[in-house]
mmCIF entry with sequence, helices, sheets and N, C-alpha, C, O atoms, coordinates in Angstrom:
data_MODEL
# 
_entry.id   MODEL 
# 
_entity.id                         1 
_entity.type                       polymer 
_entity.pdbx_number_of_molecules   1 
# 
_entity_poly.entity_id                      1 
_entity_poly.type                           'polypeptide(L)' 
_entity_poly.nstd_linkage                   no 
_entity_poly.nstd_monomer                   no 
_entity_poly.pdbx_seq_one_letter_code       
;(UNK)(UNK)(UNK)(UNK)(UNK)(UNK)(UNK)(UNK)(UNK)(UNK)(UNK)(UNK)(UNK)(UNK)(UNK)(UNK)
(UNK)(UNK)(UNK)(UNK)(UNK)(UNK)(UNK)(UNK)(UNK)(UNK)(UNK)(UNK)(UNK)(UNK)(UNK)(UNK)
(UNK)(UNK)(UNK)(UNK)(UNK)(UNK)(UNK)(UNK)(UNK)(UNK)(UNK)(UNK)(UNK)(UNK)(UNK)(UNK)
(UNK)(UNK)(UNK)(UNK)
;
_entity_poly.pdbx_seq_one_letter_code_can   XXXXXXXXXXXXXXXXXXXXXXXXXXXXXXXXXXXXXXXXXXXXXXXXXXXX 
_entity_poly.pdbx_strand_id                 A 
# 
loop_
_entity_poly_seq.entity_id 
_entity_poly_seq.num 
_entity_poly_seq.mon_id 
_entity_poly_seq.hetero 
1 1  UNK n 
1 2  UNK n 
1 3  UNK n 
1 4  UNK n 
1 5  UNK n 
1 6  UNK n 
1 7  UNK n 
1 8  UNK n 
1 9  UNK n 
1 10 UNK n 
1 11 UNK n 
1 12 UNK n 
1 13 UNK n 
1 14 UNK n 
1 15 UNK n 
1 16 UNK n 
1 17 UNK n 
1 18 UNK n 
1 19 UNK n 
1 20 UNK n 
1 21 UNK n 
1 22 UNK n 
1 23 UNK n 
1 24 UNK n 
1 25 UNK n 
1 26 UNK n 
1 27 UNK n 
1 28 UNK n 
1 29 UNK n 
1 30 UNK n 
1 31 UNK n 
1 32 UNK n 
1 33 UNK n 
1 34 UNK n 
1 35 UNK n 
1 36 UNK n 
1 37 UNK n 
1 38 UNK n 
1 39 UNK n 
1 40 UNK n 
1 41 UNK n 
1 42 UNK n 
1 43 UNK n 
1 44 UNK n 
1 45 UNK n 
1 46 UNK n 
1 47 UNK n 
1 48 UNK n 
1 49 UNK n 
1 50 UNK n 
1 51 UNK n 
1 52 UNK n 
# 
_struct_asym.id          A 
_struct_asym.entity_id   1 
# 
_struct_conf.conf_type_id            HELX_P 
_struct_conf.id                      HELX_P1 
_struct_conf.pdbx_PDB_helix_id       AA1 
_struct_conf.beg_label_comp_id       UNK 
_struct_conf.beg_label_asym_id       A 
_struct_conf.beg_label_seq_id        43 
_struct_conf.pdbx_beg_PDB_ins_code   ? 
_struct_conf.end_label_comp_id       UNK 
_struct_conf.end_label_asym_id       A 
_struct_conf.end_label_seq_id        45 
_struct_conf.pdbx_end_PDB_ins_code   ? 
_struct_conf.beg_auth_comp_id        UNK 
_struct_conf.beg_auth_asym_id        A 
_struct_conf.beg_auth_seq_id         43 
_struct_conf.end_auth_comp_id        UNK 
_struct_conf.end_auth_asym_id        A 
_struct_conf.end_auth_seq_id         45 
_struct_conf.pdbx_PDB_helix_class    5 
_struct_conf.details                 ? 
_struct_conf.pdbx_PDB_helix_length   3 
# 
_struct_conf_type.id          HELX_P 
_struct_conf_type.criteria    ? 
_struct_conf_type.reference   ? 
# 
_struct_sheet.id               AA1 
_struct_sheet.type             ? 
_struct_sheet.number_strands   2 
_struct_sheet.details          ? 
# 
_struct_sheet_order.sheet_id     AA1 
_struct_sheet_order.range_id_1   1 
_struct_sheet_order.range_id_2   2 
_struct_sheet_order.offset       ? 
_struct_sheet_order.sense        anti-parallel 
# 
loop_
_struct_sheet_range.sheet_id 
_struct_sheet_range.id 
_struct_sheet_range.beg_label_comp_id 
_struct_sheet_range.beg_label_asym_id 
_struct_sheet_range.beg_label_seq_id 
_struct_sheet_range.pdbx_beg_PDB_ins_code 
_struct_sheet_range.end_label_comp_id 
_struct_sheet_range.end_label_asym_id 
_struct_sheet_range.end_label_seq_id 
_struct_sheet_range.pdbx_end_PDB_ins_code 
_struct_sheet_range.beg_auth_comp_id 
_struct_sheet_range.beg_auth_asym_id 
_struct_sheet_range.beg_auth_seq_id 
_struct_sheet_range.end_auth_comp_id 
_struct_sheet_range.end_auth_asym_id 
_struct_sheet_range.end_auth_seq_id 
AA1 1 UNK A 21 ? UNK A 30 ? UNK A 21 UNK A 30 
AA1 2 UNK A 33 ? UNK A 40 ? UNK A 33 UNK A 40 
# 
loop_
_atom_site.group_PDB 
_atom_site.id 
_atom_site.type_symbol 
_atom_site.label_atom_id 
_atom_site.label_alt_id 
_atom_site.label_comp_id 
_atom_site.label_asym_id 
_atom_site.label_entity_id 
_atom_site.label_seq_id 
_atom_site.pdbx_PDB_ins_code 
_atom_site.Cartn_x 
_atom_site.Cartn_y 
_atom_site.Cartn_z 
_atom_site.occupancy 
_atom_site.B_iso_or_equiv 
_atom_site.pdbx_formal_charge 
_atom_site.auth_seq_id 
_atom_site.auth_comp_id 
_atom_site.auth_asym_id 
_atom_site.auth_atom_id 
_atom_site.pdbx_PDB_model_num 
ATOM 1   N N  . UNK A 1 1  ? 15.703  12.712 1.286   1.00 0.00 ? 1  UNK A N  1 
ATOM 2   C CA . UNK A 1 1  ? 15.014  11.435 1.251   1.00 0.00 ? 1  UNK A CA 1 
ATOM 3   C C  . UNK A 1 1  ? 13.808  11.520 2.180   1.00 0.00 ? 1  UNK A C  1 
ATOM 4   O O  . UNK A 1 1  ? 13.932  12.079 3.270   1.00 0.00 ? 1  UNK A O  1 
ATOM 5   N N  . UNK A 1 2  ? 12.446  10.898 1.731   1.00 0.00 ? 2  UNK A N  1 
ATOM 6   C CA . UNK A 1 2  ? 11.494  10.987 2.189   1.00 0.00 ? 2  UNK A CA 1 
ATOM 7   C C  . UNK A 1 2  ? 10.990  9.635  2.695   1.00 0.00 ? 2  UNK A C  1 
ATOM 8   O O  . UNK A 1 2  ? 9.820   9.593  3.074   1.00 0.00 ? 2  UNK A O  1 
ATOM 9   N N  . UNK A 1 3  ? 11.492  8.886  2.729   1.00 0.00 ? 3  UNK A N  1 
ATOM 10  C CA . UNK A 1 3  ? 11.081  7.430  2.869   1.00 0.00 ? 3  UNK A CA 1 
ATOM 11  C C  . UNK A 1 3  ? 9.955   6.755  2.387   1.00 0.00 ? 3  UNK A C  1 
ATOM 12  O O  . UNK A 1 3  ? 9.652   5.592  2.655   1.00 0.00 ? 3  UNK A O  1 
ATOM 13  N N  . UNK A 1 4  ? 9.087   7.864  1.357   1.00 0.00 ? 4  UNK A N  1 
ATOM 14  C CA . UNK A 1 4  ? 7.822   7.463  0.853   1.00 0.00 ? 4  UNK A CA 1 
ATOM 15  C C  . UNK A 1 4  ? 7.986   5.662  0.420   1.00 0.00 ? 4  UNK A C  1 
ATOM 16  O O  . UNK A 1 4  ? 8.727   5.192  -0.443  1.00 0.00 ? 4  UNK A O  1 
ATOM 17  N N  . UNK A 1 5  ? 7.021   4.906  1.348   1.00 0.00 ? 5  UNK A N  1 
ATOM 18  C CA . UNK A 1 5  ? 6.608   3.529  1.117   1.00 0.00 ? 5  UNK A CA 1 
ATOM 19  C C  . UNK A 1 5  ? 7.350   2.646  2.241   1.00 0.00 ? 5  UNK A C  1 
ATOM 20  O O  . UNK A 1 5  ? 7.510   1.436  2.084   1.00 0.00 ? 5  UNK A O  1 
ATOM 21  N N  . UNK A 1 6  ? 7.727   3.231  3.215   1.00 0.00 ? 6  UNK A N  1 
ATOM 22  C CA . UNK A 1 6  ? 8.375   2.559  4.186   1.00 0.00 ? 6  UNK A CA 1 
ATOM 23  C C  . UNK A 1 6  ? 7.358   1.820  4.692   1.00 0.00 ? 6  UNK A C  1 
ATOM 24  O O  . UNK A 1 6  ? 7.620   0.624  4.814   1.00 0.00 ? 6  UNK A O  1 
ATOM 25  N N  . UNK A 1 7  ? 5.924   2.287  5.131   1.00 0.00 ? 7  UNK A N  1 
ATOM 26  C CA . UNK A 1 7  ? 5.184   1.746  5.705   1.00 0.00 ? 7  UNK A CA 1 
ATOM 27  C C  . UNK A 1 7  ? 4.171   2.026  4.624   1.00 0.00 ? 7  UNK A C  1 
ATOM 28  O O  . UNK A 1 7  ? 4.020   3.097  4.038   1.00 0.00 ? 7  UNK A O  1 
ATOM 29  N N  . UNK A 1 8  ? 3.372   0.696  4.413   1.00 0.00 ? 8  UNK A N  1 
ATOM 30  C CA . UNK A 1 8  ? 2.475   0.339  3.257   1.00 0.00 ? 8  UNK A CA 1 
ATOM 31  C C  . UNK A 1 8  ? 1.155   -0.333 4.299   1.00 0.00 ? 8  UNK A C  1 
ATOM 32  O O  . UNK A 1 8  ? 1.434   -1.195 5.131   1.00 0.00 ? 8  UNK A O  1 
ATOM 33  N N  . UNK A 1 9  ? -0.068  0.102  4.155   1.00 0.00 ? 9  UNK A N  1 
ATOM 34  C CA . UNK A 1 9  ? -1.163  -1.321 4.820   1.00 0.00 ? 9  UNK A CA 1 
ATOM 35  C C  . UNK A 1 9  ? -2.460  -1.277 3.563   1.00 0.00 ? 9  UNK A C  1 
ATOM 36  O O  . UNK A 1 9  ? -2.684  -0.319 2.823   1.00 0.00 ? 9  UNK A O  1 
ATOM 37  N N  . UNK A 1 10 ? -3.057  -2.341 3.580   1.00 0.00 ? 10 UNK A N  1 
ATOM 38  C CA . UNK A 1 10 ? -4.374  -2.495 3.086   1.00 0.00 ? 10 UNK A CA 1 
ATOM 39  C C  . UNK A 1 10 ? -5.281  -1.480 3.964   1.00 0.00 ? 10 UNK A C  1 
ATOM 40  O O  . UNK A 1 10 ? -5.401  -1.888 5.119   1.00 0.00 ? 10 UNK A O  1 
ATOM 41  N N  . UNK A 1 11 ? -5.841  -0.457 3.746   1.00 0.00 ? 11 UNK A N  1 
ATOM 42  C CA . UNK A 1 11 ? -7.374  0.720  4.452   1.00 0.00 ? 11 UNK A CA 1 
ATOM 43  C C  . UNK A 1 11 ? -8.602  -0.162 4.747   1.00 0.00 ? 11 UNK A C  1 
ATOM 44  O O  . UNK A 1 11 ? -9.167  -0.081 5.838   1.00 0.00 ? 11 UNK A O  1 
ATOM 45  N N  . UNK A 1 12 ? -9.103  -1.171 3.591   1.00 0.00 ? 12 UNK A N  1 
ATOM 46  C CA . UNK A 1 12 ? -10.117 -1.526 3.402   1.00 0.00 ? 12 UNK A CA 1 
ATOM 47  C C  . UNK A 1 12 ? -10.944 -0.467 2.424   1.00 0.00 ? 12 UNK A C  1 
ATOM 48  O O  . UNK A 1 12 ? -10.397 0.622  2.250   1.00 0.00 ? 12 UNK A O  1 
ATOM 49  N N  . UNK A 1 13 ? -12.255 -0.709 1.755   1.00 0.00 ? 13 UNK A N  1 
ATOM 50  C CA . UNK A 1 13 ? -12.547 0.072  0.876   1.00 0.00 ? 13 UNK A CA 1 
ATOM 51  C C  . UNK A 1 13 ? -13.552 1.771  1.924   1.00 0.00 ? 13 UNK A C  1 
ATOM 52  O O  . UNK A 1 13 ? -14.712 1.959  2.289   1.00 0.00 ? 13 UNK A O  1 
ATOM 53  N N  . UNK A 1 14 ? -12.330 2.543  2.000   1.00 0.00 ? 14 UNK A N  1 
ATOM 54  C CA . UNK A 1 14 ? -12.444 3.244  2.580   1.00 0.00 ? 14 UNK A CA 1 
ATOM 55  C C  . UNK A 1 14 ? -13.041 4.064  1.735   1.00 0.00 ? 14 UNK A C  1 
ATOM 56  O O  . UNK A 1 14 ? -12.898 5.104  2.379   1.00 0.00 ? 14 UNK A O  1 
ATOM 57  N N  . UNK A 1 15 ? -13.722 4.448  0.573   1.00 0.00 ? 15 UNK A N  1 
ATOM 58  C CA . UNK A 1 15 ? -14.057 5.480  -0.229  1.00 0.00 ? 15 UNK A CA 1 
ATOM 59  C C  . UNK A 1 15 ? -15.368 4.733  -0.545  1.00 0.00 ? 15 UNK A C  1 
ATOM 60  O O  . UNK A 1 15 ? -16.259 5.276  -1.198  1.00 0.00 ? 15 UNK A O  1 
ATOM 61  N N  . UNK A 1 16 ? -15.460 3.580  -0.107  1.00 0.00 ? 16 UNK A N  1 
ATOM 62  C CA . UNK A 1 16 ? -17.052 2.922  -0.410  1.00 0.00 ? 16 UNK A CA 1 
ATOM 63  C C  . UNK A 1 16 ? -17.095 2.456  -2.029  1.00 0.00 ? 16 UNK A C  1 
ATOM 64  O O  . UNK A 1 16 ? -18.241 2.159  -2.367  1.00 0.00 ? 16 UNK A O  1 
ATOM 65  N N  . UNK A 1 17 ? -16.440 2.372  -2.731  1.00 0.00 ? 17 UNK A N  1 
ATOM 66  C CA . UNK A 1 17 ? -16.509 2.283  -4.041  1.00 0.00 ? 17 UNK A CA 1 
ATOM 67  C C  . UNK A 1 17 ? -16.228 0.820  -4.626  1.00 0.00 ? 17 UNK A C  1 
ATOM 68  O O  . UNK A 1 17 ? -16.060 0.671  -5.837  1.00 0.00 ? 17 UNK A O  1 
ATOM 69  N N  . UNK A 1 18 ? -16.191 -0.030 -3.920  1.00 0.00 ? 18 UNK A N  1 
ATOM 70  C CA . UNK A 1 18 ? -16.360 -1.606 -4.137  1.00 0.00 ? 18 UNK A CA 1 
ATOM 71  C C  . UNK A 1 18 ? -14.508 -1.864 -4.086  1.00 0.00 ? 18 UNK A C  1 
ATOM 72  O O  . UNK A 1 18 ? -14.298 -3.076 -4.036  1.00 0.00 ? 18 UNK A O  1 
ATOM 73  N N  . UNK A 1 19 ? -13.098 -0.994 -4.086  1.00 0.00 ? 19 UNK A N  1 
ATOM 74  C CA . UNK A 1 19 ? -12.275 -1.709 -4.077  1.00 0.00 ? 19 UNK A CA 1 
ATOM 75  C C  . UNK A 1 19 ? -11.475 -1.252 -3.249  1.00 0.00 ? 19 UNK A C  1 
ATOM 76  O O  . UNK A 1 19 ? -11.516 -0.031 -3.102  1.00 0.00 ? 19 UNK A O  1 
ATOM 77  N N  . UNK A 1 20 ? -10.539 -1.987 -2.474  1.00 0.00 ? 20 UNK A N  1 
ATOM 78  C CA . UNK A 1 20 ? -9.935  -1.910 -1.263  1.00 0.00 ? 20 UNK A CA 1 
ATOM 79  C C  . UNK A 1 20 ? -8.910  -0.630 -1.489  1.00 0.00 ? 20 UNK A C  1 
ATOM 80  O O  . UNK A 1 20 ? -8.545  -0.398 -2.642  1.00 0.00 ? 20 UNK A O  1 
ATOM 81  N N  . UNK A 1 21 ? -8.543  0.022  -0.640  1.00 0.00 ? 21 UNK A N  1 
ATOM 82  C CA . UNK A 1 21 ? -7.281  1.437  -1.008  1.00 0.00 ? 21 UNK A CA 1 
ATOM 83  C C  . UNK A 1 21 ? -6.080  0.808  -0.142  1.00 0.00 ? 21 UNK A C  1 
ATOM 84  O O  . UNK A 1 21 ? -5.914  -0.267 0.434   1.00 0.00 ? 21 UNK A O  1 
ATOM 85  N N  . UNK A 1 22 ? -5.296  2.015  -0.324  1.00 0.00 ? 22 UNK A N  1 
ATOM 86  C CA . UNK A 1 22 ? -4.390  1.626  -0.096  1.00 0.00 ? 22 UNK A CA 1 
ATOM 87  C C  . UNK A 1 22 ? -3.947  2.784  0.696   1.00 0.00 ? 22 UNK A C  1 
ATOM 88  O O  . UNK A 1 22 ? -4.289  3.888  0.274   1.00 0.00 ? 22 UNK A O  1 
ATOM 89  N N  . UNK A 1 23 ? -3.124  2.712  1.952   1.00 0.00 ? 23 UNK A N  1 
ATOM 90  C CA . UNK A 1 23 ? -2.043  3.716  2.471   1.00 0.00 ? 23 UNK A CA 1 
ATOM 91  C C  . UNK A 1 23 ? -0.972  3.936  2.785   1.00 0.00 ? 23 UNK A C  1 
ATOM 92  O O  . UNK A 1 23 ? -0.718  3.583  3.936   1.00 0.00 ? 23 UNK A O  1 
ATOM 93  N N  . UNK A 1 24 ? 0.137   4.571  2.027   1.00 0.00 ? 24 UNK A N  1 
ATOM 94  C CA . UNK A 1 24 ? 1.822   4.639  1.952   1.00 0.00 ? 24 UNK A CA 1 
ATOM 95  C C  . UNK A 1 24 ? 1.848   5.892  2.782   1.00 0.00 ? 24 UNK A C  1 
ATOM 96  O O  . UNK A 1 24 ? 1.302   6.957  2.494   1.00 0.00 ? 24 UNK A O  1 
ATOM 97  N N  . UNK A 1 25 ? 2.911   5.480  4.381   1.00 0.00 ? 25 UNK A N  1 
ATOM 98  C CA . UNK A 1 25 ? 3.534   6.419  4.962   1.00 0.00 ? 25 UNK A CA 1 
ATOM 99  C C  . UNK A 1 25 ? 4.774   7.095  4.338   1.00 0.00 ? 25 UNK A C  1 
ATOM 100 O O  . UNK A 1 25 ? 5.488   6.248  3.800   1.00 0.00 ? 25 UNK A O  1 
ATOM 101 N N  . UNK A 1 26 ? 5.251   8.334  4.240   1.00 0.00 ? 26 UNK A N  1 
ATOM 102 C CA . UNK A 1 26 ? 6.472   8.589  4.292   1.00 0.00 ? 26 UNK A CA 1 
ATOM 103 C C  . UNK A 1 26 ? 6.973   9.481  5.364   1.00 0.00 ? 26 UNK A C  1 
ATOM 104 O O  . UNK A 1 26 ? 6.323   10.506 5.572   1.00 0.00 ? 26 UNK A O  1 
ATOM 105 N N  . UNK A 1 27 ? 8.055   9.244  6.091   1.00 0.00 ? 27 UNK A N  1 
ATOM 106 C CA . UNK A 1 27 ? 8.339   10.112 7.354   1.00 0.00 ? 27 UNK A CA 1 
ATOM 107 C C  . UNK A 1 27 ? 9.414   11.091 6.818   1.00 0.00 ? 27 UNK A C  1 
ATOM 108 O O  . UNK A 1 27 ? 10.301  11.062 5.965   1.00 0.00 ? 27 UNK A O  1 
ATOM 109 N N  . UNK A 1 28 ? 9.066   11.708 7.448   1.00 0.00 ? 28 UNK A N  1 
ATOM 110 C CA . UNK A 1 28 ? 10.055  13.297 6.547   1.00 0.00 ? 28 UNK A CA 1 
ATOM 111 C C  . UNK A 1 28 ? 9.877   13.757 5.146   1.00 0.00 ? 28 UNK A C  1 
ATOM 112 O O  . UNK A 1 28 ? 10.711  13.936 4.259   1.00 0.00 ? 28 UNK A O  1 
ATOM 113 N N  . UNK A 1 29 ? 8.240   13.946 5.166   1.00 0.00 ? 29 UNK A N  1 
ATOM 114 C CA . UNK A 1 29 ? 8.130   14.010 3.756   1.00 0.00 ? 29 UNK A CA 1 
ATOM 115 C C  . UNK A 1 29 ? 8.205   15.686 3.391   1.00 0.00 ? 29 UNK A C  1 
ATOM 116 O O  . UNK A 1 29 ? 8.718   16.325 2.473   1.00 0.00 ? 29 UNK A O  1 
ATOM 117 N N  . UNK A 1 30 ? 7.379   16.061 4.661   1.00 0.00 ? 30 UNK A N  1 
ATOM 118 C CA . UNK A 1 30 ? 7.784   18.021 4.621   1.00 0.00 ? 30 UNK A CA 1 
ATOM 119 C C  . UNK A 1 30 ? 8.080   18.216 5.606   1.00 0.00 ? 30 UNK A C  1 
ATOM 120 O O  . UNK A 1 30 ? 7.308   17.827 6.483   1.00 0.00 ? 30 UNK A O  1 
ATOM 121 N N  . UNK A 1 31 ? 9.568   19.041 6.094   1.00 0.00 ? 31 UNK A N  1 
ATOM 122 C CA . UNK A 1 31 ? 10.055  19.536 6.835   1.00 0.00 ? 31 UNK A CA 1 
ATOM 123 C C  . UNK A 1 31 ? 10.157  18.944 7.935   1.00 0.00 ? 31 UNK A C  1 
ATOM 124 O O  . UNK A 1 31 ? 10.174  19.531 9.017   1.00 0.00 ? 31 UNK A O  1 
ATOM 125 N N  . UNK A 1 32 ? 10.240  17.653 7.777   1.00 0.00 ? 32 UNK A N  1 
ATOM 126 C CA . UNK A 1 32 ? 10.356  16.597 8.941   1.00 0.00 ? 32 UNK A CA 1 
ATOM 127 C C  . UNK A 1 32 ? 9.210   16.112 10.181  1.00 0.00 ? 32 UNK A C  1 
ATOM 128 O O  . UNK A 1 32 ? 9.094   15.900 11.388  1.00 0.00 ? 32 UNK A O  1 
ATOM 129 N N  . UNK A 1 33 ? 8.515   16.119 8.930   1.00 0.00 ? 33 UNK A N  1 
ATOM 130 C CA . UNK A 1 33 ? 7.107   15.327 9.621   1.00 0.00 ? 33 UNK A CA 1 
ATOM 131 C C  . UNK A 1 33 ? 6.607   14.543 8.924   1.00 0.00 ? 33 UNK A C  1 
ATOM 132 O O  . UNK A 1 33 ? 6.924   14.724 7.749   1.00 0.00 ? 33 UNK A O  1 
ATOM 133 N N  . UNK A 1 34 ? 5.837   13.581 9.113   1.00 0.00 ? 34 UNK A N  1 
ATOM 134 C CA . UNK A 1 34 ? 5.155   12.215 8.752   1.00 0.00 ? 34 UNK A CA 1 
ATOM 135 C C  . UNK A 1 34 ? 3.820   12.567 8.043   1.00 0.00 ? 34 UNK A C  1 
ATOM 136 O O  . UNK A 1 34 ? 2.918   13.166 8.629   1.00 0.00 ? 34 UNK A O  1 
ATOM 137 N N  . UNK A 1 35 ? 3.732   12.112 6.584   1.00 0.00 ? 35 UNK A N  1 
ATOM 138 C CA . UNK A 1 35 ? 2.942   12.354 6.046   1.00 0.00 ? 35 UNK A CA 1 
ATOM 139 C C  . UNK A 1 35 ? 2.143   10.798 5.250   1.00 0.00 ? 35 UNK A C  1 
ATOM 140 O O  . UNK A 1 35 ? 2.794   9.891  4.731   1.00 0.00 ? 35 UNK A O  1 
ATOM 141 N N  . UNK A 1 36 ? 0.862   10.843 5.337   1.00 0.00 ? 36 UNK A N  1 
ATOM 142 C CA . UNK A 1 36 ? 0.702   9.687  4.768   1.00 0.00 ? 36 UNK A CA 1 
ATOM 143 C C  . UNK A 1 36 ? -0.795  10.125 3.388   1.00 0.00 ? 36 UNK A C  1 
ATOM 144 O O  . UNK A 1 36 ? -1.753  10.898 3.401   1.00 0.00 ? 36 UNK A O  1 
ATOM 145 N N  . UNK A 1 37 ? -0.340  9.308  2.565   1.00 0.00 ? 37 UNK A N  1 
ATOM 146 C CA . UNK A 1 37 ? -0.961  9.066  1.015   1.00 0.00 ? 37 UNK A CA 1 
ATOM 147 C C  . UNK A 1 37 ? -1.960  8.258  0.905   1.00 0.00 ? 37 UNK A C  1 
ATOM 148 O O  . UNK A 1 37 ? -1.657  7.065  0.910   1.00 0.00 ? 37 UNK A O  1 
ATOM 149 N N  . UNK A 1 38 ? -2.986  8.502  0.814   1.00 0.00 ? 38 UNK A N  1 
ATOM 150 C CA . UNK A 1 38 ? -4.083  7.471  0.582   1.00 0.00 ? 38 UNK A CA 1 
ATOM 151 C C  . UNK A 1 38 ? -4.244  7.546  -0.831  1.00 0.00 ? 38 UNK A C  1 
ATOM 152 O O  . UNK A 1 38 ? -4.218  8.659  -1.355  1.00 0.00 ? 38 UNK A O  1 
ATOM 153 N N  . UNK A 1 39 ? -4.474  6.095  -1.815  1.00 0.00 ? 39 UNK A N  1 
ATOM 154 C CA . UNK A 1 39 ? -4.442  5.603  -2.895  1.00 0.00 ? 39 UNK A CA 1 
ATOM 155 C C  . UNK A 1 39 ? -6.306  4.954  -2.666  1.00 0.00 ? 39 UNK A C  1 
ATOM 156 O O  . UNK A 1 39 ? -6.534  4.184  -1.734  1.00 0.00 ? 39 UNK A O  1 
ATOM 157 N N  . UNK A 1 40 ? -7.164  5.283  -3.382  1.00 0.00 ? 40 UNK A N  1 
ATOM 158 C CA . UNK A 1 40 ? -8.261  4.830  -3.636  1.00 0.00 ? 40 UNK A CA 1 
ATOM 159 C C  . UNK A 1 40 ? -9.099  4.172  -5.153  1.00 0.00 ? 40 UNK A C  1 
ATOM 160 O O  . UNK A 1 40 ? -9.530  4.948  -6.007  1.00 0.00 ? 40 UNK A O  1 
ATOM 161 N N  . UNK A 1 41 ? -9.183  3.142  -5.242  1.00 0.00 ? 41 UNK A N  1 
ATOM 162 C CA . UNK A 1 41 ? -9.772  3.101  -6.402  1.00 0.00 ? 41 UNK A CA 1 
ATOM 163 C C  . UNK A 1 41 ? -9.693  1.702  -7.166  1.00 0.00 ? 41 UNK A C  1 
ATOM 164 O O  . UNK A 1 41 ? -9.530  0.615  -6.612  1.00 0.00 ? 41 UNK A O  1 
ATOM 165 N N  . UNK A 1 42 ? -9.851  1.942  -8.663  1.00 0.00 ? 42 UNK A N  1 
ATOM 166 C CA . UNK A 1 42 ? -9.421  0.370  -8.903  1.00 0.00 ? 42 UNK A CA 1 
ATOM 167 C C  . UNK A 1 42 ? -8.028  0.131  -9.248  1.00 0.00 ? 42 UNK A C  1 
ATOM 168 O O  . UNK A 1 42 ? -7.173  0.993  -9.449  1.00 0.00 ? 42 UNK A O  1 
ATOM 169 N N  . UNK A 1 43 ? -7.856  -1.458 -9.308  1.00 0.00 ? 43 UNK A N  1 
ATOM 170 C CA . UNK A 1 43 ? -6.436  -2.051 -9.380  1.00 0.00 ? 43 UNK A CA 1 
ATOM 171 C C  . UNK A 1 43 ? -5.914  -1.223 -10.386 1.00 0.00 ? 43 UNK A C  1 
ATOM 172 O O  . UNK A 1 43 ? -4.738  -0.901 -10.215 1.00 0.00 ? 43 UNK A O  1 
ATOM 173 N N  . UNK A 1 44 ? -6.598  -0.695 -11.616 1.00 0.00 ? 44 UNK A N  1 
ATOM 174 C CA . UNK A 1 44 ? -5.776  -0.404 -12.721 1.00 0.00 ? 44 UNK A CA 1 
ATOM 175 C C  . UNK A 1 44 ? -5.518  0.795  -12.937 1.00 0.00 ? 44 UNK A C  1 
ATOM 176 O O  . UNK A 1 44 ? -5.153  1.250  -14.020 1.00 0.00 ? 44 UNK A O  1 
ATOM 177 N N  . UNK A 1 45 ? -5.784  1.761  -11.337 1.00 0.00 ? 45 UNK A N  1 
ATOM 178 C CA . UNK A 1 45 ? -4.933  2.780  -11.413 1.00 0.00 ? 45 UNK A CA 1 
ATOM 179 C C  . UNK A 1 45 ? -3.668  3.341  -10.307 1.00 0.00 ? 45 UNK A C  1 
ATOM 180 O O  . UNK A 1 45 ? -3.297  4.387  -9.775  1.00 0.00 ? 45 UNK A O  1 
ATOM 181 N N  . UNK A 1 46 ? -3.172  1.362  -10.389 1.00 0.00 ? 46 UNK A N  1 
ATOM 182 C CA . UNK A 1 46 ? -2.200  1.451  -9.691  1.00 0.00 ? 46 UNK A CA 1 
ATOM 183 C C  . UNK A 1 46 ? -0.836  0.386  -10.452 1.00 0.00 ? 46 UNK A C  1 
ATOM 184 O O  . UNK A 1 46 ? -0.961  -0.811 -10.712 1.00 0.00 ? 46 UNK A O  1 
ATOM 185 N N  . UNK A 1 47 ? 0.311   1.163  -10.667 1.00 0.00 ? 47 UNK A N  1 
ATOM 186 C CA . UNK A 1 47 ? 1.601   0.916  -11.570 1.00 0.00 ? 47 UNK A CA 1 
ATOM 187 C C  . UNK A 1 47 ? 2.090   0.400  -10.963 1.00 0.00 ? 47 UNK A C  1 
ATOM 188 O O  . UNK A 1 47 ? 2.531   0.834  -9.899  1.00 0.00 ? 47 UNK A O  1 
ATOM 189 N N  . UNK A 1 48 ? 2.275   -1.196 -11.541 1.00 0.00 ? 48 UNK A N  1 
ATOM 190 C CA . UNK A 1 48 ? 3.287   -1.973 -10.709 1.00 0.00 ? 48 UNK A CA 1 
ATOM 191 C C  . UNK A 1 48 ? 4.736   -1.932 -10.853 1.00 0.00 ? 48 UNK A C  1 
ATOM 192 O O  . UNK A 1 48 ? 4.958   -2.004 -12.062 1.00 0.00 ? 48 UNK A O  1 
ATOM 193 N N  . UNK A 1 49 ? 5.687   -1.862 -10.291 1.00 0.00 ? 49 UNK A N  1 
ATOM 194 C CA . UNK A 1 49 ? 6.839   -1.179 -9.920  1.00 0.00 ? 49 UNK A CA 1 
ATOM 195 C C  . UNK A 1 49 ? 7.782   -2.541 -9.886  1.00 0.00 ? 49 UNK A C  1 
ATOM 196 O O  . UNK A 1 49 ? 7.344   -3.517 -9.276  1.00 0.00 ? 49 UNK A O  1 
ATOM 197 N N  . UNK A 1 50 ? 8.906   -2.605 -10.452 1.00 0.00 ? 50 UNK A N  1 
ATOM 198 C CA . UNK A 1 50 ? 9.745   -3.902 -10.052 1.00 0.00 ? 50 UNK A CA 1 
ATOM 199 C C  . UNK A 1 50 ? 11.257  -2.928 -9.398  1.00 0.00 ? 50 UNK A C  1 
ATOM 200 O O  . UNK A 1 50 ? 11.728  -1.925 -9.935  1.00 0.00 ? 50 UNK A O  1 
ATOM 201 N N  . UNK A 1 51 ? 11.648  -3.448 -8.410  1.00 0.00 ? 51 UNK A N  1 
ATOM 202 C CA . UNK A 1 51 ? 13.006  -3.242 -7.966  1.00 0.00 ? 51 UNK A CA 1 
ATOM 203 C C  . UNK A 1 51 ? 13.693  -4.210 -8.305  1.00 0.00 ? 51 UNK A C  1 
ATOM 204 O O  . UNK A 1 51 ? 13.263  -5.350 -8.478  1.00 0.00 ? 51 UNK A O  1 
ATOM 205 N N  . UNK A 1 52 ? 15.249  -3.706 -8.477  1.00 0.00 ? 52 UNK A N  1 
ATOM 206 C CA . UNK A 1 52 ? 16.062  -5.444 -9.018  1.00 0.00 ? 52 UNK A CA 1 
ATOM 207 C C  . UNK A 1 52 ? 17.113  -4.996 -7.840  1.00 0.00 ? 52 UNK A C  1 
ATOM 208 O O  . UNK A 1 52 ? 18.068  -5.719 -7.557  1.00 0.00 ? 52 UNK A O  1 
# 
């Protein structure tokens, strides 16, 4: 288990491209270190996800 999305924040539009990004921590993602994912771009290349 990687905990990918434990920690989620708004970046601001860090790529300059008119829409805000996004950054998902996961801790222990390789070999037990903290790795984090930057998501850039527009809304519609991001899959909204439902948990039940």
């Amino acid at each position: 288990m990687n905990y990918f999305g434990q920690s989620v924040s708004n970046a601001g539009d860090v790529n300059k491209d008119g829409y805000d990004d996004v950054i998902i921590g996961a801790s222990y993602a390789q070999f037990n270190r903290k790795s984090i994912y930057f998501f850039g771009g527009e809304i519609m290349n991001i899959a909204d996800v439902q948990y039940e």
